[in-house]
C-alpha positions in Angstrom: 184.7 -84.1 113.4 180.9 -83.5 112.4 180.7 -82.4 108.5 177.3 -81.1 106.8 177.3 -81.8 103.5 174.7 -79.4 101.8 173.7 -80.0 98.2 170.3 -78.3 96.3 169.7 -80.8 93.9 169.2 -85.0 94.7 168.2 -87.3 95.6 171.4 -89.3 97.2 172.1 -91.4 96.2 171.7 -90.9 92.0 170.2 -94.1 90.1 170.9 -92.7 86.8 172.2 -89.0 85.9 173.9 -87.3 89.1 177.1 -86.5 89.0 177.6 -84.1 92.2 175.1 -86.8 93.5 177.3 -89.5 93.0 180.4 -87.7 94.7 179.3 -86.5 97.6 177.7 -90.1 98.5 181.2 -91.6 98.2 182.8 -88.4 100.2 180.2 -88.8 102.9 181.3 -92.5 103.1 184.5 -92.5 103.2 184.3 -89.9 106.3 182.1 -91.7 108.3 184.6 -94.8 107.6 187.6 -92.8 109.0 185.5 -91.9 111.7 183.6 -88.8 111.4 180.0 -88.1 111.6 178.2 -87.2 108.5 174.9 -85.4 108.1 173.4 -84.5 104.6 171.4 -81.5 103.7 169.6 -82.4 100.9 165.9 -80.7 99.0 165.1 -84.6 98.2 166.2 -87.1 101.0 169.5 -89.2 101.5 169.2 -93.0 101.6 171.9 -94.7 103.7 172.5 -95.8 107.1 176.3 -93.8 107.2 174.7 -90.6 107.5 171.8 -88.6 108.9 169.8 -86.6 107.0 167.8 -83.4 107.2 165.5 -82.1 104.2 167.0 -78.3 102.9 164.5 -75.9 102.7 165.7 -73.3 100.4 163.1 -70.6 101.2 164.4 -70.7 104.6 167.9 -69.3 106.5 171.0 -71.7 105.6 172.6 -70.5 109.6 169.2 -71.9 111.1 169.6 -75.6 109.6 172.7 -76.3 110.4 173.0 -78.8 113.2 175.1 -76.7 116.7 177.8 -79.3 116.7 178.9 -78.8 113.0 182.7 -78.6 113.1 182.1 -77.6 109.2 179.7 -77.1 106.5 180.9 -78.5 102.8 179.1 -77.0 100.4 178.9 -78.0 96.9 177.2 -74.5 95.3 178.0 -71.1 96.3 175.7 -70.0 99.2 173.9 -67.0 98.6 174.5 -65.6 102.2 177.6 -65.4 104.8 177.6 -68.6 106.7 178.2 -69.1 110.4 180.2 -71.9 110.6 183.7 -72.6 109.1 183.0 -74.2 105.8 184.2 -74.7 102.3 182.5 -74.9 98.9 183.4 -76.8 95.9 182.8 -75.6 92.6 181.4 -78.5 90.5 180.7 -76.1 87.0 182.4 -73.5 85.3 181.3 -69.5 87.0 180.3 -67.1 84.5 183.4 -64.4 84.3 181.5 -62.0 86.3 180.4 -64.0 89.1 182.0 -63.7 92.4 183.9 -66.5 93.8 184.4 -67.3 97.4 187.7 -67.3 99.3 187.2 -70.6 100.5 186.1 -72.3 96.9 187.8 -75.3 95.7 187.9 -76.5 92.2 187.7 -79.9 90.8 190.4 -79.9 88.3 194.2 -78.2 87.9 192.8 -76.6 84.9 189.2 -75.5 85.9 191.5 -74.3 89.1 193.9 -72.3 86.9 191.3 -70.8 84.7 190.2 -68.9 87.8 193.9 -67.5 88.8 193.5 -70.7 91.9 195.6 -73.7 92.6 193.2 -75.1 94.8 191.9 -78.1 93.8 190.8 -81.5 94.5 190.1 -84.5 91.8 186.6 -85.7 92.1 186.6 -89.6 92.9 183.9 -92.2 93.4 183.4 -95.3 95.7 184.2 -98.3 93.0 182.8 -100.6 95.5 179.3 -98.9 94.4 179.8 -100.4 91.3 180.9 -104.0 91.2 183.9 -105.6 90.0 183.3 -105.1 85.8 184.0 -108.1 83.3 187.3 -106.9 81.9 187.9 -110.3 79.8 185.0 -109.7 77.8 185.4 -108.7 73.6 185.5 -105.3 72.8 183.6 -104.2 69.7 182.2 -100.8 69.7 182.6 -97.4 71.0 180.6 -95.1 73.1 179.8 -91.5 74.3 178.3 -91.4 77.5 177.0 -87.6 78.4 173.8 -85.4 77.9 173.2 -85.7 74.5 171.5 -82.5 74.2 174.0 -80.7 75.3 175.9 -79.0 72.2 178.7 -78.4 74.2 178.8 -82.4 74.8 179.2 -82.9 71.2 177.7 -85.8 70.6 178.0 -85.4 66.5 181.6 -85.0 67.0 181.9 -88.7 68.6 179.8 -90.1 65.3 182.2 -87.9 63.1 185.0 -89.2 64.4 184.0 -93.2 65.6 182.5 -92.9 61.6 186.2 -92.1 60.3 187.3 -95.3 62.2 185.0 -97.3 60.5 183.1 -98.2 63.9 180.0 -98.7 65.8 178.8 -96.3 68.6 176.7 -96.8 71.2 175.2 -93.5 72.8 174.3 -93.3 76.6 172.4 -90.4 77.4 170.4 -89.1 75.2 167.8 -89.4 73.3 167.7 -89.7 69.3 164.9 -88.7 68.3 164.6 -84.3 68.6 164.4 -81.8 66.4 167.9 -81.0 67.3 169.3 -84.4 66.4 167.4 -83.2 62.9 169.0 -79.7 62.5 172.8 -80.6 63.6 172.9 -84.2 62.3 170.3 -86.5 60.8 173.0 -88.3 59.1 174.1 -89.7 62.3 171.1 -90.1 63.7 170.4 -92.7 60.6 173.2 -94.1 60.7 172.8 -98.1 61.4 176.1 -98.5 63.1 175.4 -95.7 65.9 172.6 -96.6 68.6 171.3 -94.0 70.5 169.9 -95.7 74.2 168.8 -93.0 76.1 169.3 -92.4 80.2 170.5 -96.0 81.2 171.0 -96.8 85.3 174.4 -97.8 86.6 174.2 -101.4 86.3 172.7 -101.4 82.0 175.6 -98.6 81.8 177.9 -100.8 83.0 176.8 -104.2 81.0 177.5 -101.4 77.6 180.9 -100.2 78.5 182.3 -103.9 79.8 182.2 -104.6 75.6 183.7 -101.1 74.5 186.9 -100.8 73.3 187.0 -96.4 74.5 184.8 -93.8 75.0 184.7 -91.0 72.7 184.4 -87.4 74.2 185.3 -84.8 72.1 183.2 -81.9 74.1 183.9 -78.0 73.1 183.6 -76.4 76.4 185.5 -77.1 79.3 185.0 -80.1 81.3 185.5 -79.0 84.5 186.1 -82.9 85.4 184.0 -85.3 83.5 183.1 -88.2 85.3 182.4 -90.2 82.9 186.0 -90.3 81.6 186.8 -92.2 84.7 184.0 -94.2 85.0 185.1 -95.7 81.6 188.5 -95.9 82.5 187.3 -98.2 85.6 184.9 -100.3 83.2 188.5 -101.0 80.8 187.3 -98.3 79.0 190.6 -96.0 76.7 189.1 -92.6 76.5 189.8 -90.3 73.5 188.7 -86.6 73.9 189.5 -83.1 73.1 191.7 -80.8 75.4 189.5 -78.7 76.7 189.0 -78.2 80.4 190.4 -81.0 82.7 190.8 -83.9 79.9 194.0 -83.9 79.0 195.3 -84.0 83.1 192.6 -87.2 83.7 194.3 -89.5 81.6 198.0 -90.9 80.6 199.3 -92.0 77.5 198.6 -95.7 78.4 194.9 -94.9 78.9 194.2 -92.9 75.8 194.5 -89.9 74.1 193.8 -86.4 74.1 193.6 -84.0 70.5 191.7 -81.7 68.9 192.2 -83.2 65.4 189.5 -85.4 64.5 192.1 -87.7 62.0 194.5 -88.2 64.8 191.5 -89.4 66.9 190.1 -91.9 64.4 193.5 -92.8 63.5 193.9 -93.7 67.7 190.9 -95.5 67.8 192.1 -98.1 64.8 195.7 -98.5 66.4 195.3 -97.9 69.8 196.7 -100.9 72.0 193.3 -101.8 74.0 194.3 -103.1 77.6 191.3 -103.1 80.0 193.0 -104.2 83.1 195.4 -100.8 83.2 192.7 -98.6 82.6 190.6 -100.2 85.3 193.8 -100.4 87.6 194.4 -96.7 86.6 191.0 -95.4 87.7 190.9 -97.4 90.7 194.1 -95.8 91.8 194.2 -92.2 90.8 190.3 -91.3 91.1 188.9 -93.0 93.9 186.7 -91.6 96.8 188.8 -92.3 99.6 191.8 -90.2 97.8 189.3 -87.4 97.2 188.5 -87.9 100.9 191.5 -87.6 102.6 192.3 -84.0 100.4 189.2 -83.1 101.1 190.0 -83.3 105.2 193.3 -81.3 104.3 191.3 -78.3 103.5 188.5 -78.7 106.4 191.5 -78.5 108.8 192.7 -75.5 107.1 189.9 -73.6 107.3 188.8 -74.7 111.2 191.7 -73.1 112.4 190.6 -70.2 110.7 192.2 -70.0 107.5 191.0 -68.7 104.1 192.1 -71.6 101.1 192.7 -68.1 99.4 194.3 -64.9 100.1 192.4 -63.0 97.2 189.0 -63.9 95.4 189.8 -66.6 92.2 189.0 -64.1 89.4 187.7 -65.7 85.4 190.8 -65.4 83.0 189.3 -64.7 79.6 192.6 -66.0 78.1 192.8 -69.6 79.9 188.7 -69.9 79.1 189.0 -70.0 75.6 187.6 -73.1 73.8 189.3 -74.8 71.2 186.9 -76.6 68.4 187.3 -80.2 67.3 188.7 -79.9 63.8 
C-alpha cells in the first residue's frame, strides 16, 4: 500500500516542540517497516531515508499533489476541499462546537472521541527507539511540568501550587519565566528558588531532566485531547499526576499515577506516592508505542479503501461532555 501522509506545519522530524511532528514520523516508520511505501507532504521538508518527500504548497490544489499511485491520503488537519482519493484525517486538537467534522475523522483519545458523539479513535504513540534507553536507576529529586508555558490552559501555576504544597522542587520545560504574564498570574512562583523555569529544551536535555524526576505534574484546565508529554514521562520512569480533563485519566493506571481535580489529594500523592520507574517505563513502552498506533491506524485505511465512511453521521460538539472542570 502507498500512504501520503500530509501535514501543514514541520519540519519532520521535530528537534524540540512538535507533537503531530513527532507522531507521524514514527507512523510513517513503522509503515514502511511492515512494508508499505511512505511519502510525506510536508510545507518544510522531511529528513529520512524511509520515506519520500514532496514540499506542500498550500496556495495550490491538494488533488494535483498527490502522487497517481496513492492507495490513501492520511491527513492530520481537516482539508478545506473534497479529496480524490480515499483518505482519512485525524484530529490532533479539540474543533470549535460549530466546526464541521468529516465522516472519515478519527480522534486521538476515547474522550476527545466521545465529546464529539464518535468512538473512533486511535492512541497517539511514538517510536521509543528515537529516544534512547533512559537511566531509570538514577535518584529522583524533583518534579516537573513539561508543556507550553504560556499557555493558560496548560496551567503552569497550578503545577507550582500544588509541587509547593508537597514541599518540592520543580523544574519547568517549556517555557519561558520571564513575561509579563508570568508577572500578572504568578510572580510568587516565578521567584520562588525551588522552581526553575528552562525554557524550550531538545529531546536529548529533556530527557537528562526527567531521568532525575520523581512525576510530572500536569494539572491543565482544558481538555487534553492526548498529551504527549504524559507518556513521554511515563517512558522516562516518570508517575504523572494531572487533572481529569480531556484524555488524562484514560492514559494512565493506578500504578503509574494519579488523576484529581483537588489540589490536596495531588500534593498529598506526590509525598506518598510509591515511585517505581521501571513500570512506568515498561507501561509506556507497552500501551503507547508507534507500532500499536500503526497497526490501528492500517485498520481504518482498509476500511475506508473499500469504500467505507469510519462514520455513518458527522461527529457533532456535545456542549455537556466539553465542559471543563478547574483545579481546586
Amino acid at each position: 500500500m502507498h500512504i501520503l501522509i500530509v501535514d501543514w506545519s514541520g519540519p519532520i522530524p521535530a528537534l524540540k516542540y512538535g507533537g503531530t511532528e513527532r507522531v507521524i514520523w514514527g507512523l510513517g516508520k513503522c509503515l514502511h517497516e511492515l512494508g508499505h511505501k511512505v511519502t510525506f507532504l510536508v510545507p518544510d521538508g522531511f529528513t529520512g531515508d524511509f520515506a519520500g518527500s514532496i514540499p506542500l504548497d498550500q496556495t495550490k490544489n491538494l488533488n494535483d499533489q498527490i502522487p497517481e499511485d496513492v492507495d490513501l491520503v492520511h491527513f492530520n488537519y481537516p482539508p478545506r476541499q473534497p479529496i480524490n482519493k480515499p483518505y482519512i484525517i485525524t484530529m490532533h486538537g479539540n474543533p470549535k462546537p460549530d466546526e464541521h467534522i468529516d465522516t472519515n475523522t478519527v480522534f486521538i483519545s476515547r474522550n476527545q472521541a466521545e465529546r464529539y458523539n464518535s468512538d473512533v479513535f486511535v492512541h497517539n504513540g511514538l517510536y521509543w527507539g528515537d529516544y534512547g534507553m533512559p537511566d531509570l536507576d538514577k535518584p529522583r529529586t524533583y518534579f516537573h511540568f513539561l508543556g507550553k508555558a504560556s499557555r493558560r490552559v496548560k496551567n503552569v501555576f497550578g503545577a507550582a501550587k500544588i509541587v509547593a504544597k508537597a514541599k518540592g522542587k520543580l523544574m519547568v520545560m517549556g517555557g519561558e519565566r520571564w513575561t509579563s504574564r508570568n508577572f500578572t498570574r504568578g510572580l510568587r512562583y516565578v521567584l520562588n528558588p525551588k522552581i526553575t523555569f528552562l525554557g524550550m529544551l531538545g529531546d536529548t536535555e529533556k530527557m537528562k531532566i526527567m531521568e532525575k524526576s520523581k512525576a510530572l505534574v500536569f494539572p491543565v484546565e482544558w481538555h487534553e485531547p492526548f498529551g504527549l508529554v504524559i507518556i513521554e514521562s511515563l517512558y522516562a520512569g516518570c508517575a504523572v499526576f494531572c487533572t481529569t480533563n480531556g484524555s488524562l485519566p484514560e492514559l494512565l493506571s493506578p500504578e503509574v499515577g494519579l488523576a484529581s481535580n483537588d489540589s490536596n489529594e495531588l500534593a498529598e500523592a506526590l509525598r506518598n506516592f510509591k515511585y517505581d520507574p521501571q513500570a512506568c517505563h515498561r507501561y509506556a513502552k507497552e500501551h503507547f508505542n508507534a507500532r500499536k498506533m500503526t497497526l490501528e491506524y492500517l485498520k481504518l485505511y482498509e476500511k475506508v479503501i473499500f469504500g467505507e465512511t469510519l462514520h455513518t453521521e458527522n461527529p457533532t460538539y456535545i456542549t455537556k461532555k466539553n465542559q471543563v472542570k478547574p483545579l481546586i
